[in-house]
C-alpha positions as CSV (number, residue, x, y, z in Angstrom):
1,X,0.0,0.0,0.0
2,X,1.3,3.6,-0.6
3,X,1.7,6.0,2.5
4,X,-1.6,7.1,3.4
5,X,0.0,10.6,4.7
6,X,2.6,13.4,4.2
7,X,1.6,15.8,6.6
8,X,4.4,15.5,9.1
9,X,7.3,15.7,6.1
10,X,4.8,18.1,4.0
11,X,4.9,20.7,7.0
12,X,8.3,20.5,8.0
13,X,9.7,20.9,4.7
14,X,7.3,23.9,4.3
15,X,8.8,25.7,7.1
16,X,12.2,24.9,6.5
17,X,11.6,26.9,3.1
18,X,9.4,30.3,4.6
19,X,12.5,30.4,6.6
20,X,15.4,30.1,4.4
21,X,13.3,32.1,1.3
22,X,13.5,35.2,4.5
23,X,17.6,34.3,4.2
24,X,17.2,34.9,0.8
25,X,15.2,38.1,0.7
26,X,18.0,39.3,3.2
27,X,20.7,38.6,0.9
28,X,18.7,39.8,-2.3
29,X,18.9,43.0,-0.4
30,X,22.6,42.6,0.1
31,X,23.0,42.1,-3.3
32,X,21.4,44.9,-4.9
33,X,23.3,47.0,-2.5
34,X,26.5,46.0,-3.7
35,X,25.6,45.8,-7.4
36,X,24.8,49.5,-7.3
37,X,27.6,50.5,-5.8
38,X,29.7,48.3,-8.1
39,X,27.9,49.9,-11.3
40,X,31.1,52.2,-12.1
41,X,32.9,49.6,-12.9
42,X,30.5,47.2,-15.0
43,X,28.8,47.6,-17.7
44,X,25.3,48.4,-17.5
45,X,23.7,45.4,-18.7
46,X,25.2,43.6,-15.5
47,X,22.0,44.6,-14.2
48,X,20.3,41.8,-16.6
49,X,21.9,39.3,-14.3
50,X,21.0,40.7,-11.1
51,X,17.6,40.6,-12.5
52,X,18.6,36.9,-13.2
53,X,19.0,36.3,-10.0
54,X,16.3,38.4,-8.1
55,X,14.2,36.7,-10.2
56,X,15.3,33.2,-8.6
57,X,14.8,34.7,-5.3
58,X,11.5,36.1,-5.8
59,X,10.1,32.9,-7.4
60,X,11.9,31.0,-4.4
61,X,9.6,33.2,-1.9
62,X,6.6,33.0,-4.0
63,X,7.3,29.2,-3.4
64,X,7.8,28.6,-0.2
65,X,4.9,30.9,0.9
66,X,2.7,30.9,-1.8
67,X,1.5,27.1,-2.2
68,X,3.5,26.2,-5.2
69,X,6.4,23.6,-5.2
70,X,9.9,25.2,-4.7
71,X,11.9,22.3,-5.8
72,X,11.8,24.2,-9.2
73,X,12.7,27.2,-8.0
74,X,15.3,26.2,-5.4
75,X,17.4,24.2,-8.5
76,X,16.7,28.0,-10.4
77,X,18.2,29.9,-7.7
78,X,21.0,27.3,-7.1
79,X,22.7,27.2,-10.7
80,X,22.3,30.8,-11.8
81,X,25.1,32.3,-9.9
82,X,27.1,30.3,-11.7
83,X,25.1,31.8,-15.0
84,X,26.0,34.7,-13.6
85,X,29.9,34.2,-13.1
86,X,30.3,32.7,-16.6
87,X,29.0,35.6,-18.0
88,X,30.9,38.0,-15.3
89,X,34.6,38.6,-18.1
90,X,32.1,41.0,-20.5
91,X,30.7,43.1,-17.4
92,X,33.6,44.7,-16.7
93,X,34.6,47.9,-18.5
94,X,38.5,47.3,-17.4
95,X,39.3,44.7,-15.8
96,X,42.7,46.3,-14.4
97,X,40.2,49.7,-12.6
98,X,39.2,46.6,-10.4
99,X,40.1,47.8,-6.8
100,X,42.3,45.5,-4.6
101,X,40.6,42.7,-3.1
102,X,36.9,43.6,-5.1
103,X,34.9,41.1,-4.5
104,X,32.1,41.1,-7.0
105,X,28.4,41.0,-5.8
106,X,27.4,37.8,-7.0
107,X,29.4,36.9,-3.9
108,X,26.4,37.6,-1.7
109,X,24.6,34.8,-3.5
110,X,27.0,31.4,-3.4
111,X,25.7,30.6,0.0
112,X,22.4,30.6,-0.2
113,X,22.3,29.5,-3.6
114,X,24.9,26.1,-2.6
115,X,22.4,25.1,0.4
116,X,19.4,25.3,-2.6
117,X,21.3,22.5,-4.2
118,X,22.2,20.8,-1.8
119,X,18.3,20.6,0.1
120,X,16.8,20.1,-3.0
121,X,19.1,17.0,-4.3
122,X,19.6,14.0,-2.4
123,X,23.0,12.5,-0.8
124,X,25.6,12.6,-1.8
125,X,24.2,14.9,-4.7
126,X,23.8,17.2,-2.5
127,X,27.4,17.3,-1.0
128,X,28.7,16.8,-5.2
129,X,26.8,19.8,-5.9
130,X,28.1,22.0,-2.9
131,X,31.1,21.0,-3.5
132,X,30.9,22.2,-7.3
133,X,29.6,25.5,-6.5
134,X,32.8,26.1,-4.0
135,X,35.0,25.1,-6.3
136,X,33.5,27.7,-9.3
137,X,33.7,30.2,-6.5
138,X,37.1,29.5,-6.0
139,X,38.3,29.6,-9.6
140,X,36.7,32.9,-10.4
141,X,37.6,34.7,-8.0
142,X,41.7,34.3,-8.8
143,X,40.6,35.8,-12.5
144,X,41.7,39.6,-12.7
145,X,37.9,39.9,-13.5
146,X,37.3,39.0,-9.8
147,X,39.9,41.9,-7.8
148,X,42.3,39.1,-7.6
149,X,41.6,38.0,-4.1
150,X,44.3,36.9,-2.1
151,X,44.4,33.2,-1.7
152,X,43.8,33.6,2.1
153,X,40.9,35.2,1.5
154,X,39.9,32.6,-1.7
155,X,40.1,29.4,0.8
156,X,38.2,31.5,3.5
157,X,35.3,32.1,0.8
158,X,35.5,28.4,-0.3
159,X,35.2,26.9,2.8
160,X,32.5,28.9,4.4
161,X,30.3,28.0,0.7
162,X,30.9,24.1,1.4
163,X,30.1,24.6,5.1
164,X,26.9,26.5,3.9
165,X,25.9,23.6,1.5
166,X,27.1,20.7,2.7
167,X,26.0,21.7,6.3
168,X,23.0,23.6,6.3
169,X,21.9,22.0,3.2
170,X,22.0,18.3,4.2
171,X,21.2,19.0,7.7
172,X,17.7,20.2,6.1
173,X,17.5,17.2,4.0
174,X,18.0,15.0,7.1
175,X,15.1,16.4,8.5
176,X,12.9,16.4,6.3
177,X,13.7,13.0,5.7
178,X,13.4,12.4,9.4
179,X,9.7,13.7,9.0
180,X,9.1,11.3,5.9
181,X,9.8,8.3,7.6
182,X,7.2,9.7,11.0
183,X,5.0,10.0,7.7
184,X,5.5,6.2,6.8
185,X,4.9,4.8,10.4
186,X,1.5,6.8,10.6
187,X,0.5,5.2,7.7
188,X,1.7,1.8,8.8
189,X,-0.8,2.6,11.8
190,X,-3.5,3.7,9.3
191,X,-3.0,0.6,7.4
192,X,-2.7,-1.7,10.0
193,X,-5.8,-0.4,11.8
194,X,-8.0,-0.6,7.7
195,X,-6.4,-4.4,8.0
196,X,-7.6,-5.6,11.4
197,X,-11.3,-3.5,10.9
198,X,-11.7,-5.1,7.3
199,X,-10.7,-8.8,8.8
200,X,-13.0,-8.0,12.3
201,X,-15.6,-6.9,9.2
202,X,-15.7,-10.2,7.9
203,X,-15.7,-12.5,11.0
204,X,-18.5,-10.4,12.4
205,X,-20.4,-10.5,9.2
206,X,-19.6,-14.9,9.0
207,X,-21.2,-14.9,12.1
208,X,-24.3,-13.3,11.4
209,X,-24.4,-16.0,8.3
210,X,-23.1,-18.7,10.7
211,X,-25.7,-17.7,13.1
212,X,-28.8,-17.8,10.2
213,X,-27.7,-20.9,8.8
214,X,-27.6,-22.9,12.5
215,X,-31.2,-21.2,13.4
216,X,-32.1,-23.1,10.0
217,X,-30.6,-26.5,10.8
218,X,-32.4,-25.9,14.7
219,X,-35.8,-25.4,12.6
220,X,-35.0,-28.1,10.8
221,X,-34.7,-30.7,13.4
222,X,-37.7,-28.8,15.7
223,X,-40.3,-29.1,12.3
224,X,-38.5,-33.3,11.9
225,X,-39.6,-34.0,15.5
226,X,-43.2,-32.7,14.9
227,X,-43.6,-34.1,11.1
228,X,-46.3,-36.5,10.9
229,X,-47.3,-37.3,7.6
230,X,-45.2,-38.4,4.0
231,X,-45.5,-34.4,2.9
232,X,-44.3,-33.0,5.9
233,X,-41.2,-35.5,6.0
234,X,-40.6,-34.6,2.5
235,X,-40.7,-30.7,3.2
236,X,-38.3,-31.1,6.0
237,X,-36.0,-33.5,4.4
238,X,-35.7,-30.8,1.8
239,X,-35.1,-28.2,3.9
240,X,-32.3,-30.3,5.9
241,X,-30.5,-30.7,2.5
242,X,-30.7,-27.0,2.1
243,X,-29.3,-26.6,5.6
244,X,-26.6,-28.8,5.1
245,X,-25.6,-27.4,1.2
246,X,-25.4,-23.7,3.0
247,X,-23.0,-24.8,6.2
248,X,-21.3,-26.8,3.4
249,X,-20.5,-23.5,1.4
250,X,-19.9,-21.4,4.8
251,X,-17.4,-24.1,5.8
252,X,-15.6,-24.0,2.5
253,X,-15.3,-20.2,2.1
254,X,-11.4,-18.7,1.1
255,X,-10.5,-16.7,4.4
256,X,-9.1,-13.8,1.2
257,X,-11.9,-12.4,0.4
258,X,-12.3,-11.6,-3.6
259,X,-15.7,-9.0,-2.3
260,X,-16.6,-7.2,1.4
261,X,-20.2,-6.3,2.2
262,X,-20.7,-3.0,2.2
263,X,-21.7,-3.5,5.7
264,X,-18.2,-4.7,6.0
265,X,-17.0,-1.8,4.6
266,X,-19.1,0.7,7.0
267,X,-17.7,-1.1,9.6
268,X,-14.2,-0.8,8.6
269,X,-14.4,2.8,8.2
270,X,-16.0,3.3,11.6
271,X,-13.3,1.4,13.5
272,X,-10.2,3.2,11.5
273,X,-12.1,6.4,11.9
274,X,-12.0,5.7,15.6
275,X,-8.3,6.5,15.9
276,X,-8.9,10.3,15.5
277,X,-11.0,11.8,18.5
278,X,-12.9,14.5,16.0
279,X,-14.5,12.6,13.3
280,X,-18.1,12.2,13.2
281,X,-19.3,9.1,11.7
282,X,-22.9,8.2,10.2
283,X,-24.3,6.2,7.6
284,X,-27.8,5.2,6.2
285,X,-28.6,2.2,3.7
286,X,-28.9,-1.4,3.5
287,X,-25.6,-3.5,4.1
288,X,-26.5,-6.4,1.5
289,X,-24.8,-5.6,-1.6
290,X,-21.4,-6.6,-2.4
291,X,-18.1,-4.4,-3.2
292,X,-14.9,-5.9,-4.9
293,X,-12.1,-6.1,-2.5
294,X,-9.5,-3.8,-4.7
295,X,-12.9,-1.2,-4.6
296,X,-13.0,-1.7,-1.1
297,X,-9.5,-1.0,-0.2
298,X,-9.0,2.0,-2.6
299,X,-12.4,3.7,-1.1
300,X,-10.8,3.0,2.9
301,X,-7.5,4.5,1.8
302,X,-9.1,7.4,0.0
303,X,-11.1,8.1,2.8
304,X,-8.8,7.7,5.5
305,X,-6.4,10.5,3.3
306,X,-9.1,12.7,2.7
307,X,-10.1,12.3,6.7
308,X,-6.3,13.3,7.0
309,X,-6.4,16.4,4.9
310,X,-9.0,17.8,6.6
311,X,-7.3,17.4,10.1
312,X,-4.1,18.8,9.3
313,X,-5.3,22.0,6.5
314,X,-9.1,22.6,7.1
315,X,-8.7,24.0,11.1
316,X,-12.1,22.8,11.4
317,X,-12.4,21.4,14.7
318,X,-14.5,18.6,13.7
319,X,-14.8,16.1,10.6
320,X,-17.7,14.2,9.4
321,X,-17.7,10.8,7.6
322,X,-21.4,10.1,6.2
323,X,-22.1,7.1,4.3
324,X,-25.0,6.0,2.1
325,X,-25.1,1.9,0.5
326,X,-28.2,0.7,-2.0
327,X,-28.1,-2.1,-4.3
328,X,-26.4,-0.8,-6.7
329,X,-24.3,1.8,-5.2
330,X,-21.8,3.1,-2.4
331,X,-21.3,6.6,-1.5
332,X,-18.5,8.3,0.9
333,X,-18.5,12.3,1.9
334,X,-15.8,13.4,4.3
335,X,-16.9,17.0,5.2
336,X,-15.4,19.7,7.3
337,X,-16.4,23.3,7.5
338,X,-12.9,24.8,7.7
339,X,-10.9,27.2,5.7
340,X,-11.2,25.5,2.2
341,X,-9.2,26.1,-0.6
342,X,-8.7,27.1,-4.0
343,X,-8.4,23.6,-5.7
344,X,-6.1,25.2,-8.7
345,X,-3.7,25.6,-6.4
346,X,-2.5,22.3,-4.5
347,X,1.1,22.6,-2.6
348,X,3.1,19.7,-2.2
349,X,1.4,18.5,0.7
350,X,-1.7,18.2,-0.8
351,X,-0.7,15.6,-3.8
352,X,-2.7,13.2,-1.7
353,X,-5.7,15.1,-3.2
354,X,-4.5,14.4,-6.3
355,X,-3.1,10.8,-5.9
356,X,-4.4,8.8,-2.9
357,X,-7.5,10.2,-2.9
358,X,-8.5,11.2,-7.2
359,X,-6.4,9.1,-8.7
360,X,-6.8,6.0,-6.6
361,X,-10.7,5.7,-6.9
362,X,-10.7,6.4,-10.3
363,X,-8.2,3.6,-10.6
364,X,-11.1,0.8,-9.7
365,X,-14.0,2.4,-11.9
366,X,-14.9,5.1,-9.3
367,X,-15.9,9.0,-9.3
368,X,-14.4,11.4,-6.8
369,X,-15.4,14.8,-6.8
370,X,-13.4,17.7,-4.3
371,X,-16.2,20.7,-3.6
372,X,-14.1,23.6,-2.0
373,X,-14.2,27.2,-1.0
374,X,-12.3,29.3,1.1
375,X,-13.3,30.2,4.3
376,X,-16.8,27.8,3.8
377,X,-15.2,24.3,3.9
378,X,-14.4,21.2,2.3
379,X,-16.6,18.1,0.7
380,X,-14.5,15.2,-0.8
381,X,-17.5,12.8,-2.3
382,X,-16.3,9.2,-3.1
383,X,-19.1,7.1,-5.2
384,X,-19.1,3.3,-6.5
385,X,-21.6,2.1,-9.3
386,X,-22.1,-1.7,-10.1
């Protein structure tokens, strides 16, 4: 089974990026500052590449804070200082007017820019590409191009963009890792919790049958004792090989299911739904028809996701899990009357929308439909047909 959840990794990483994309507002500041007073001795059109990489920055914020993936932008704002020092030789007007140590202001962007490789790529990618962004540094800054820093001062620089990246970077990726794997053992829970419902589902449900068919063998023998005549011992003899064909089939039944009642199913959902203290569960219909078992498991998972969503984004202090069986038919709503949201824009930590929740009933023949508004609430609908 896929992981039922990423809200633990999904709002970890999330922080982790409003906080650094505040770093990097700070040194977008920085390096404005120093590209203007640097303009004397550049060209003008060095201010296309700090456009290039305020650009990064911006779209890095925008982000983080904004409920679009970063990855993109984080890879954006990692490689185009090293655009920008490529194309550094033809900014200069003279390369010897340089002052004495000039460190250009692309500097104020290796730092941040080496721990955007290095949280967005994964070991030992991330150390590689840390390690490839100090080493660029490093080169260009012995060019005339770059005030021909003492090599003091070089190794300093170097060393403080690999402790940046390396570091910071990976120590970010460990965490967010850390998170992923709290994700995976919540949904082991989830999963083990669907299991043990589905198979206390089904022994409950053989018991009831177990329980008709005896009260038929126990008529049986009562209407044999009382039989008196040829027709009434061929009406019960009759009905004893009936009795004995049905605790025949009830003995022979596969303990794996190929199909679940969807009074199985009800019953499934109630007890996982149990684990949280504010869902509110209810359900009307008759519990005779049948579901598939790969229908069955795709509706608990999709409801047990959705049931997630709504606890960790809606704020809505309670969730409710309504459920409505006919003949023909099963129908799921997880409601909650939180804060909503525009479904055109899903962050990262919503892909469970789109995947576990979508995507996975549509996968067995099913309909899911999300009806959301901000500030009114959310409605995920799950439906079945025969």
């Amino acid at each position: 089974m896929d992981t039922l959840s990423y809200s633990a990794r999904g709002t970890v990483e999330q922080i982790i990026y409003r906080a650094f994309s505040i770093g990097v507002l700070l040194t977008g500041i920085e390096i404005i500052g120093n590209a203007v007073v640097q303009s004397p001795v550049l060209l003008p059109t060095h201010w296309l590449l700090v456009a290039l990489i305020v650009t990064s920055q911006i779209g890095l914020v925008y982000g983080a804070w904004f409920a679009v993936r970063a990855q993109p932008w984080l890879v954006f704002h990692g490689i185009s200082p090293i655009i920008v020092i490529l194309l550094w030789p033809i900014l200069a007007t003279d390369p010897a007017l340089m002052p004495d140590e000039f460190r250009p202001w692309v500097w104020w962007a290796m730092g941040m820019s080496a721990i955007s490789l290095s949280v967005v790529m994964k070991p030992p990618l991330s150390v590689l590409s840390a390690a490839a962004l100090t080493g660029v540094w490093f080169v260009f800054s012995a060019q005339s191009f770059g005030g021909e820093i003492p090599m003091d001062r070089r190794i300093q620089d170097a060393i403080l963009v690999l402790f940046l990246g390396a570091v910071f970077g990976s120590l970010a990726r460990l965490i967010i890792g850390q998170f992923g794997r709290v994700d995976k053992a919540n949904s082991d829970s989830l999963i083990d919790s669907v299991v043990r419902a589905q198979k206390d589902a089904i022994e409950r449900e053989r018991g009831l049958v177990d329980a008709l068919v005896h009260d038929r063998v126990l008529n049986t023998l009562l209407l044999a004792g009382k039989a008196k005549s040829a027709d009434e011992y061929e009406s019960v003899s009759h009905l004893a090989k009936q009795a004995l064909s049905e605790l025949e089939t009830v003995g022979n039944q596969d303990p794996e299911r190929t199909s679940f009642s969807t009074l199985a199913l009800v019953r499934a959902l109630k007890a996982a739904a149990s684990e949280y203290d504010n869902v509110i569960v209810s359900s009307v219909g008759e519990g005779s028809s049948t579901v598939p078992a790969e229908v069955a498991e795709a509706l608990t998972q999709a409801s047990l996701q959705a049931i997630e969503n709504s606890r960790k984004h809606s704020g809505s202090p309670k969730t409710y899990l309504h459920t409505e069986s006919g003949k023909d038919f099963l129908e799921i709503r997880i409601m909650d009357h939180g804060k909503g949201f525009k479904s055109n824009r899903v962050s990262r930590n919503r892909l469970g929308l789109r995947l576990s929740i979508i995507g996975r009933v549509e996968s067995v023949g099913g309909e899911a439909k999300v009806n959301t508004q901000p500030e009114v609430g959310t409605e995920v609908i799950l439906r079945w047909t025969r």
